[in-house]
C-alpha positions in Angstrom: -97.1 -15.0 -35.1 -94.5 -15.5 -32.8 -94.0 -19.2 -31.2 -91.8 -19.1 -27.7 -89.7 -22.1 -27.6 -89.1 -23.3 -24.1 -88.7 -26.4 -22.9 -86.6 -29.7 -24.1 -86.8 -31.6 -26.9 -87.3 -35.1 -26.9 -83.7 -36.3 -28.1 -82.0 -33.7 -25.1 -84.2 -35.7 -22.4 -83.3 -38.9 -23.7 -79.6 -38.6 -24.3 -79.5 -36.7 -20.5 -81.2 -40.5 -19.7 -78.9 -42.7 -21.8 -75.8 -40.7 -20.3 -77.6 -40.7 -16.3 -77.8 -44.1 -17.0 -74.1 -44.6 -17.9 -73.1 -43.1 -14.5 -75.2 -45.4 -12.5 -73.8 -48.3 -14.2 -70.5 -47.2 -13.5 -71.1 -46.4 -10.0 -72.5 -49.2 -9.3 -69.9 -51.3 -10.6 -67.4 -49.4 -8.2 -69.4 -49.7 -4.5 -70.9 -53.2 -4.7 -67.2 -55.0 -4.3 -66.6 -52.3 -1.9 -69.5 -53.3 0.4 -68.6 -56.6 -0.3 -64.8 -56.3 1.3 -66.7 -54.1 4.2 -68.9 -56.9 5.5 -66.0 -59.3 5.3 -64.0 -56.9 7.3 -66.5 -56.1 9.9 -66.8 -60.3 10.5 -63.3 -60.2 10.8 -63.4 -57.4 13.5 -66.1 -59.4 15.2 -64.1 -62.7 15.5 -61.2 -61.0 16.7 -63.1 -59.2 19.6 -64.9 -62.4 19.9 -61.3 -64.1 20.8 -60.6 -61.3 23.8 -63.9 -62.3 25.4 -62.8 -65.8 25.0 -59.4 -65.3 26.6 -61.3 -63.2 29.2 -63.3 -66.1 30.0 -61.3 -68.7 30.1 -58.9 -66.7 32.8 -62.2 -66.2 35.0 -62.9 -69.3 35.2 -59.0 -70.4 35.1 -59.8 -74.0 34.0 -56.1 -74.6 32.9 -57.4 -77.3 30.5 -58.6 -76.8 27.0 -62.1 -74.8 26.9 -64.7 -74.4 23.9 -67.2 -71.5 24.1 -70.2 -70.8 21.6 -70.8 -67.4 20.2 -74.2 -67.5 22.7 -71.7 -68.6 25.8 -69.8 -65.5 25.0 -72.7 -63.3 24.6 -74.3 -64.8 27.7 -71.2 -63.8 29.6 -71.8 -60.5 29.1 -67.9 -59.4 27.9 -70.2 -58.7 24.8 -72.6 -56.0 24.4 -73.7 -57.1 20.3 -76.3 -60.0 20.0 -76.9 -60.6 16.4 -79.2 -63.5 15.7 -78.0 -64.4 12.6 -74.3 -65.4 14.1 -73.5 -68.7 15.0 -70.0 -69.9 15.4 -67.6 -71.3 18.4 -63.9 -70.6 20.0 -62.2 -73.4 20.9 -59.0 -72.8 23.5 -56.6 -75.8 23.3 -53.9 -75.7 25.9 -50.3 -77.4 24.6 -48.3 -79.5 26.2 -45.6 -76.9 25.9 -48.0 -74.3 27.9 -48.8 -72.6 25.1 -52.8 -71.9 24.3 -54.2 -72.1 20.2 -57.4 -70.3 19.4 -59.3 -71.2 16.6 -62.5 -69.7 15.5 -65.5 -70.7 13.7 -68.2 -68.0 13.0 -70.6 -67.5 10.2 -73.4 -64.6 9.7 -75.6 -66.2 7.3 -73.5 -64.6 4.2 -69.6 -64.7 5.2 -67.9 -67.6 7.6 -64.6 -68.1 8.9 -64.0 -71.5 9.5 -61.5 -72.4 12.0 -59.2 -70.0 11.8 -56.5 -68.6 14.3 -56.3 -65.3 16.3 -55.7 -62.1 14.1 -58.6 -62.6 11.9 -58.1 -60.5 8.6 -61.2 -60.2 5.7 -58.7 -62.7 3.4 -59.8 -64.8 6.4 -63.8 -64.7 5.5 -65.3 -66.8 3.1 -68.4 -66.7 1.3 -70.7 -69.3 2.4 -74.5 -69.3 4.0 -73.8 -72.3 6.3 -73.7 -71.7 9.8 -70.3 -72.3 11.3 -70.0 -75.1 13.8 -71.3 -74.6 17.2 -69.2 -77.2 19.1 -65.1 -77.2 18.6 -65.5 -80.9 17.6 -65.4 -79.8 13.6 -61.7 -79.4 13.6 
């Protein structure tokens, strides 16, 4: 009698599992801080364009004093086409006695905020927090 042997054994499927298994863990381990750095980055790009609507506003309506603007002011303006719900944040313009203007910048998304922070934005700017970021300029 002859038996035809096909198929696996049951130590080849497990040890194909145990070494699958491996190479998620690993992988895993590799693209979870990446994402992480991404979405800090991508609130960084946000606040900086955020900061050129700002500036655009405040030179259409040429105030010449200092100026504070919500993320929903800014959105409202239509400089911006992005409305995410989950931002919150402010831009305050402060004009100095010298003539020169200070941005700062307060924004959060519900994971990441940057809490008043100046112009040029970079993800070692971004910090992990699930408040919302100050919608007036009055938390200095």
């Amino acid at each position: 009698m002859c038996l035809n042997k096909k198929g696996f054994t049951l130590v080849e499927l497990l040890s194909v599992i145990v070494i699958l298994s491996v190479i998620v863990l690993i992988a895993t381990n590799a693209v979870v801080p990446m994402a992480d750095s991404a979405r800090k980055q991508v609130l960084a790009m946000e606040a900086n364009t955020l900061v050129k609507a700002a500036q655009t506003l405040y030179v259409q309506n040429n105030s010449g004093n200092s100026a504070c603007y919500s993320y929903d002011e800014l959105i409202n303006s239509g400089l911006i086409e992005k409305d995410d719900e989950n931002y919150t944040g402010s831009i305050s313009i402060e004009v100095g006695e010298d003539g020169n203007y200070t941005y700062k910048i307060w924004l959060s998304n519900g994971q990441y905020m940057i809490n008043g922070v100046s112009p040029d934005v970079t993800s070692d700017d971004v910090e992990a927090s699930a408040d919302s970021a100050s919608t007036t300029c009055s938390a200095n």
